[in-house]
C-alpha positions in Angstrom: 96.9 81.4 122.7 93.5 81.2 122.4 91.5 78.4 121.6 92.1 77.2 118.2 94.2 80.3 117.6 91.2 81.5 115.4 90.4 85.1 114.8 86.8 86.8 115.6 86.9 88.5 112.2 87.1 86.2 108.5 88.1 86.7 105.3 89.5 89.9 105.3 87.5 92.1 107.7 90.8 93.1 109.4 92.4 93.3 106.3 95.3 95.6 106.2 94.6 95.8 102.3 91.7 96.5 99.8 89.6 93.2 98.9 91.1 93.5 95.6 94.9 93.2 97.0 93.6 90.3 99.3 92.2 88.1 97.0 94.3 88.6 93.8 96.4 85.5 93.0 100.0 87.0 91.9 102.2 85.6 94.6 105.0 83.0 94.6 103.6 80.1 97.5 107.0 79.8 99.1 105.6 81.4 102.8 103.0 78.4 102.5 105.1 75.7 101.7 107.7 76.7 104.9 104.8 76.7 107.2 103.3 73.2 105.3 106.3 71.6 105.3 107.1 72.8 109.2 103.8 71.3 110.5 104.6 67.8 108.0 107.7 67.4 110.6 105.2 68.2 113.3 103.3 65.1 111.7 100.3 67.1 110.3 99.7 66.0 107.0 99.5 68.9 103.9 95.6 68.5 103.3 95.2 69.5 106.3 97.1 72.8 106.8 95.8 73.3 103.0 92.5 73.0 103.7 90.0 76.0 102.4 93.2 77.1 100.2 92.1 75.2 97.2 95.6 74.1 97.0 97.3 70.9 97.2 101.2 70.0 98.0 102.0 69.3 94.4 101.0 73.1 93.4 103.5 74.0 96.1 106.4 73.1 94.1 105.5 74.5 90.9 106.8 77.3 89.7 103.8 78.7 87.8 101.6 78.7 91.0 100.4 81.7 92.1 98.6 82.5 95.5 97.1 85.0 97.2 96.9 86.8 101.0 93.4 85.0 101.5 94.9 81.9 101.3 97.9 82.5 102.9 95.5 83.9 106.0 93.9 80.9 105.5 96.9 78.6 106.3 98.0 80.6 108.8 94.7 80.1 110.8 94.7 76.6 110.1 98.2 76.2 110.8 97.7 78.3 114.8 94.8 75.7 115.1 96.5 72.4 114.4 100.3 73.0 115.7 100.7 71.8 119.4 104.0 73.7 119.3 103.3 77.7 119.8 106.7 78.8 118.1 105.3 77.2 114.6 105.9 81.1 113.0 109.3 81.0 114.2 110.3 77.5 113.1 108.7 77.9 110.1 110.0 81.1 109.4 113.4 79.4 109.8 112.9 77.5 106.9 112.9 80.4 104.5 117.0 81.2 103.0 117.6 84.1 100.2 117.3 81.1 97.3 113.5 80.5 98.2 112.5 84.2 96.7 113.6 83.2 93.4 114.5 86.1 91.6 114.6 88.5 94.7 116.6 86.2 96.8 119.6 86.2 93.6 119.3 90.2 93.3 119.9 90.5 97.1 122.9 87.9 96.4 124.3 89.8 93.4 124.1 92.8 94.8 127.3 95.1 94.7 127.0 95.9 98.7 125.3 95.7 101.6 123.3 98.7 101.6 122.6 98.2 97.7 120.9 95.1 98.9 119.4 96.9 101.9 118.2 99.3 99.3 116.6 96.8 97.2 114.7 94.9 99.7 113.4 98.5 100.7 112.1 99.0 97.5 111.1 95.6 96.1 109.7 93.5 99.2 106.0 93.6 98.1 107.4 91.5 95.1 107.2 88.4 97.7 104.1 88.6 99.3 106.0 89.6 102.6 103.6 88.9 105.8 105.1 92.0 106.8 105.9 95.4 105.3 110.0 96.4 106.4 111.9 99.9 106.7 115.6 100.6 107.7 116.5 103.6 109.9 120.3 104.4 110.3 122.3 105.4 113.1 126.3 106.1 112.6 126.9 102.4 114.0 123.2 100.5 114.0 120.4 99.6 111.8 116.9 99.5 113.0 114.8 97.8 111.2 110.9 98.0 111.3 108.4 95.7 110.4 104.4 96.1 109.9 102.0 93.3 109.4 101.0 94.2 105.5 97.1 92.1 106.6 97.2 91.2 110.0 96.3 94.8 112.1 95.7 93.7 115.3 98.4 93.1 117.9 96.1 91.4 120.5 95.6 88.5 117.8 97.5 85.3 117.1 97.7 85.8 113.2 99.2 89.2 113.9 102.1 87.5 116.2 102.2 84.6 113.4 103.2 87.3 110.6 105.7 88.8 113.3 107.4 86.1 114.5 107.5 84.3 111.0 109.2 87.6 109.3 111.7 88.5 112.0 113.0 84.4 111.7 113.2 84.8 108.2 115.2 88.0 107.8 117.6 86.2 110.2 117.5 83.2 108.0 118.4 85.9 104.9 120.7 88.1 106.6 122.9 84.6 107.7 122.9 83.4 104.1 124.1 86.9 102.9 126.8 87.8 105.3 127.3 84.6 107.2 126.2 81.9 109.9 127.5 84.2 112.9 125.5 87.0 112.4 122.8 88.2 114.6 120.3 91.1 115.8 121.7 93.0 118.4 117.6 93.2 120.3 114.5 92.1 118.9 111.2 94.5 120.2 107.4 93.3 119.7 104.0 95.2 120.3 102.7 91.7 121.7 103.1 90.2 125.5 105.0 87.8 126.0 103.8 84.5 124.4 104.5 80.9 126.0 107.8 79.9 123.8 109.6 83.0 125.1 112.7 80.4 125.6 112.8 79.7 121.7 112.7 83.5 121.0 116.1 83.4 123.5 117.3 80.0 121.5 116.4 81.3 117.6 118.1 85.0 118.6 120.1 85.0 121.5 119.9 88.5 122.3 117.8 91.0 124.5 114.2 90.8 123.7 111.5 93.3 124.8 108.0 92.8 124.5 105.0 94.9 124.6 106.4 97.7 123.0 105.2 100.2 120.7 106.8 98.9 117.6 108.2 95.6 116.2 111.6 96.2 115.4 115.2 94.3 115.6 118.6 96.1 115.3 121.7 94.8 114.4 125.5 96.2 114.4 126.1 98.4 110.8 129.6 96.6 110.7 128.4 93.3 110.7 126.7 93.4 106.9 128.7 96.4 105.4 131.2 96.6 102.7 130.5 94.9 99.1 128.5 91.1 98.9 130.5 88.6 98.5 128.7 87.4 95.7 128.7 90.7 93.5 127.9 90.0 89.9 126.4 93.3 88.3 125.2 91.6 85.4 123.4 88.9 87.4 121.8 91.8 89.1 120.5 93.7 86.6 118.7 91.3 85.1 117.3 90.1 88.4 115.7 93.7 89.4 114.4 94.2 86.0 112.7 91.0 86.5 111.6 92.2 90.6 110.7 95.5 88.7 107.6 94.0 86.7 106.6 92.1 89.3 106.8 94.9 91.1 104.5 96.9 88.8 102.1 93.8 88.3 101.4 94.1 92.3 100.6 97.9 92.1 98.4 97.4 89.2 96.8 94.7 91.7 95.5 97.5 94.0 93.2 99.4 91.5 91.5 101.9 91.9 90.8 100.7 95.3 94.4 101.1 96.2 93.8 104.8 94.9 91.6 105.8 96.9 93.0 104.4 100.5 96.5 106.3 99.5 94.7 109.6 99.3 92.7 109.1 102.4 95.6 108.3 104.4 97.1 111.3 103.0 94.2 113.3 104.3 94.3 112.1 108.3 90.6 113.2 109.0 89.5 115.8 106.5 87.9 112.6 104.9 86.1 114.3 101.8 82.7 112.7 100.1 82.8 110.7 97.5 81.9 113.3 94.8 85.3 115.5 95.7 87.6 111.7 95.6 86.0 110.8 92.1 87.2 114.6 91.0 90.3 114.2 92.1 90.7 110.8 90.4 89.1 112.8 87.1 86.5 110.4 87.2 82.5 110.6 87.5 81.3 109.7 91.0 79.3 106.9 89.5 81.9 105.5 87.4 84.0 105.7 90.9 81.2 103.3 92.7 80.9 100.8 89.4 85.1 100.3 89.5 84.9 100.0 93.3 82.2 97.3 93.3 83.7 95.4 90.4 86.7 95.7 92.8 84.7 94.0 95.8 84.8 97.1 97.8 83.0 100.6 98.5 84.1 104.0 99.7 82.6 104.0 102.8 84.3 100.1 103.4 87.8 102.0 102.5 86.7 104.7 104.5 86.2 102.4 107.6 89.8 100.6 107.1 91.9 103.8 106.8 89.8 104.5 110.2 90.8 101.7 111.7 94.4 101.5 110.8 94.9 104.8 112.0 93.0 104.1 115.3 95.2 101.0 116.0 98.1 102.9 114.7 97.5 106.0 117.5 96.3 104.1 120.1 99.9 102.0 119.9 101.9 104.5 119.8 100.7 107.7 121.4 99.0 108.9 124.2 96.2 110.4 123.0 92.7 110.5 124.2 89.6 108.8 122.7 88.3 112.5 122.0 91.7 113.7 120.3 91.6 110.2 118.6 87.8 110.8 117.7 88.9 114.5 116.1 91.7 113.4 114.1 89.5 110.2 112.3 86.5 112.7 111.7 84.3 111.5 114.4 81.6 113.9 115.6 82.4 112.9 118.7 84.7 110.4 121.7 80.9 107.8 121.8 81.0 107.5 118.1 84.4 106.8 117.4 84.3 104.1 120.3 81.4 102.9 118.8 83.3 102.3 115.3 86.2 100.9 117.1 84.2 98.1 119.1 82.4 96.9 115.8 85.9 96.9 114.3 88.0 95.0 116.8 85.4 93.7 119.5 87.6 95.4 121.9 86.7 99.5 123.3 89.8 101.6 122.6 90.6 101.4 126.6 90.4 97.6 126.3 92.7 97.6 123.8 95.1 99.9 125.1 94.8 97.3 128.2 95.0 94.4 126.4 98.7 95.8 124.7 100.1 97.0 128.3 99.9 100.3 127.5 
């Protein structure tokens, strides 16, 4: 870990989602309160893990309070600086079961089987403010399931760990409370090295764990959470995703125009257009695109640089490419400029960071 587990980059420069999706308050604060009430048995008192949120414990345990990713990066920084135990994602990510996420957690209990609930989560996790983004791939016996830092893009960081470790402990926690106290993943795989609480990863899953790989990922046997829930209730579940649903919409509103805009460049991989042809395609005026983007807290050229930069990280994880190929697929003129970009992004050259993942 490095010293005071703090992060080069601040409020959002690394930000795995618009300024407008970062800041906006529409989340439930039960990820805070885990990680707050974790470090309160570590003897750190609430103020303290708080601080810079503009929060306070009381707010915690209201149901009308709403937070947002700033803060929740915010806690998570403070939380890597003051825990003198390393494993503070996983232990507080163990204090997360299905009843914390309110109305998610009951349509996950009430759904009519396993994969219906698989399904939901699929389609609904945003609703909670995961720290990670989650996809299932099937097999004829396995599931493999795949999770994403939805803010945290940079593997070689401690806040990127943080959101992985603190997700893949509280699926476990979920998946235990749905099915039962004796399931468990069948491997756990991570993009980062191996960190110094590797024994607690052996305690928490007790299974094979691989790390620096290309994804981070945990299976688990099909047979284990198949069949219906044992807690069906149809009605109870209807009225629980109908609640998920507007939340659900509420959150994509949250992106704006913004959010817009990043979906169609990452659709485009490289032919990255000018403003002028984005604010056609949006039917709007090019200077009506740049008023609704600043309101927003943003620009086209900032989006421009974050799709980059996902999709830098993104190949340089998981292919082999060259700097050059990289260069050609993000639009750079050429290999200099593209490294360039990539060192004012991260800090790191692209072969740094390639070194720095074992790769």
């Amino acid at each position: 870990m490095r010293e005071g587990g703090k992060s080069q980059k601040q409020d959002g420069e690394s930000c795995g989602l618009s300024r407008q999706d970062f800041v906006q308050r529409i989340y439930s604060p039960h990820s805070i309160a885990a990680i707050v009430s974790e470090l309160n048995a570590q003897g750190v008192d609430a103020s303290e893990t708080l601080d810079g949120t503009g929060l306070d414990r009381s707010q915690l345990e209201a149901h009308t309070t709403q937070i947002s990713y700033r803060q929740l990066d915010t806690v998570i920084r403070n939380a890597l600086r003051l825990s003198k135990d390393s494993a503070i994602a996983l232990r507080a990510g163990q204090r997360m079961h299905v009843t914390t996420y309110g109305m998610y957690g009951y349509a996950l209990l009430s759904s009519p089987t396993y994969a219906d609930a698989r399904d939901f989560a699929n389609r609904y996790i945003r609703v909670i403010g995961p720290f990670c983004d989650a996809s299932n791939a099937y097999d004829e016996t396995t599931v493999l399931c795949t999770v994403e830092p939805r803010h945290w893009v940079d593997p070689t960081e401690d806040a990127y760990r943080f959101a992985v470790e603190f997700a893949l402990a509280a699926h476990l926690m979920i998946a235990r409370d749905l099915v039962g106290p004796s399931f468990r993943y069948s491997h756990v795989a991570v993009v980062y090295a191996t960190p110094q609480h590797v024994a607690f990863y052996d305690e928490l899953f007790a299974c094979p764990v691989l790390f620096t790989q290309r994804s981070n990922a945990y299976g688990y046997d099909l047979a284990t959470a198949d069949g219906p829930v044992s807690l069906a209730d149809p009605r109870s579940h209807a009225m629980a995703r109908e609640m998920c649903e507007q939340i659900l919409a509420e959150v994509n509103r949250g992106g704006g125009v913004a959010a817009d805009v990043r979906r169609m460049l990452i659709e485009l991989r490289g032919r990255y257009p000018g403003i002028e042809v984005v604010a056609e395609k949006l039917s709007m005026h090019p200077r009506a695109l740049r008023r609704r983007l600043e309101v927003e807290g943003t620009a086209y050229r900032d989006i421009l640089a974050e799709v980059r930069m996902h999709l830098a990280i993104e190949y340089l994880r998981k292919t082999k490419m060259t700097n050059e190929e990289i260069a050609n697929r993000l639009g750079y003129s050429d290999a200099a400029n593209f490294r360039h970009a990539f060192l004012r992004w991260t800090g790191k050259s692209p072969s740094d960071f390639r070194l720095s993942l074992g790769i």
